[in-house]
C-alpha positions in Angstrom: -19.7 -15.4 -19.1 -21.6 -15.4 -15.8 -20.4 -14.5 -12.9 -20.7 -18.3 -11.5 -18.0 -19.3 -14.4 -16.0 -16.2 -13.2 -15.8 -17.1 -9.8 -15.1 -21.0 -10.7 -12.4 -20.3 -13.1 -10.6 -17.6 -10.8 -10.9 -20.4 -7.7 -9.2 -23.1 -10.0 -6.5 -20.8 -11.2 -5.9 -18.2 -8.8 -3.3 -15.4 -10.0 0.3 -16.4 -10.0 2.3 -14.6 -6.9 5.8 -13.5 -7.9 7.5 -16.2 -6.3 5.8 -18.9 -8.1 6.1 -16.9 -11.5 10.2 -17.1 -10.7 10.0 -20.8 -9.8 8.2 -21.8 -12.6 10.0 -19.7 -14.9 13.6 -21.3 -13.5 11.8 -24.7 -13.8 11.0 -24.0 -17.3 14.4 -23.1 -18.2 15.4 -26.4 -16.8 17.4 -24.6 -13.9 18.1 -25.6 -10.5 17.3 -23.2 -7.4 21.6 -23.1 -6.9 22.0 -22.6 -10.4 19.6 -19.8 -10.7 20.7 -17.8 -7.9 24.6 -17.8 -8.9 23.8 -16.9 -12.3 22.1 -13.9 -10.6 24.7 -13.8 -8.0 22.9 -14.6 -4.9 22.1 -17.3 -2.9 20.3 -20.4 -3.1 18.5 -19.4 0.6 17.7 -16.1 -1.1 16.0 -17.7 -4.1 14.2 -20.5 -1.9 13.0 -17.2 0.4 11.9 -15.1 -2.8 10.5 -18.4 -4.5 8.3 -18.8 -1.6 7.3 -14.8 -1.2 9.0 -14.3 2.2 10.8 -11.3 0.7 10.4 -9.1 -1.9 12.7 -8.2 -5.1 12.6 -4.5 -5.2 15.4 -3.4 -7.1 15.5 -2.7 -10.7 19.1 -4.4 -11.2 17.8 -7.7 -9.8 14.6 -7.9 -10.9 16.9 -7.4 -14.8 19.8 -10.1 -13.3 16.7 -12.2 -12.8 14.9 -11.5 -16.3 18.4 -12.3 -18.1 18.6 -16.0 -16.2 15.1 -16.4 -17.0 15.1 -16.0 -20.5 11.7 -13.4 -20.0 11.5 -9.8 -21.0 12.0 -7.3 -17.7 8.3 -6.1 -18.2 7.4 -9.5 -17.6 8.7 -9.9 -14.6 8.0 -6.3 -12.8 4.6 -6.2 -14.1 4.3 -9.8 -11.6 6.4 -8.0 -9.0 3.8 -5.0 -9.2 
């Protein structure tokens, strides 16, 4: 590959920020943002705030609450959180 295909293909799909992993990984699962977050046992403001990266999930416990609800292996999600 060139560098030119490269640079095109990271401008079309740019990495994946942990908040838009967790979204589309609730959305997958066919689970809504209230849903989500009292299976985890938050809130739905905490989800919206994490969905759009305005605070970090920095605990093992939730980041494995989250995982569960999810359906995804932990090392799925705290290699995104990394």
């Amino acid at each position: 590959m060139t560098t030119a295909t490269l640079t095109r293909q990271a401008t079309v799909n740019p990495p994946a920020t942990f908040g838009q992993t967790v979204a589309r990984l609730r959305r997958r699962r066919g689970l809504s943002q209230v849903v989500c977050a009292q299976l985890v046992g938050r809130s739905e403001t905490w989800l919206a705030k994490v969905e759009h990266d305005r605070i970090p999930v920095d605990r093992l416990s939730v980041l494995r609450d989250l995982a569960r609800v999810l359906g995804v292996d932990l090392a799925v999600l705290i290699e995104v959180a990394a």
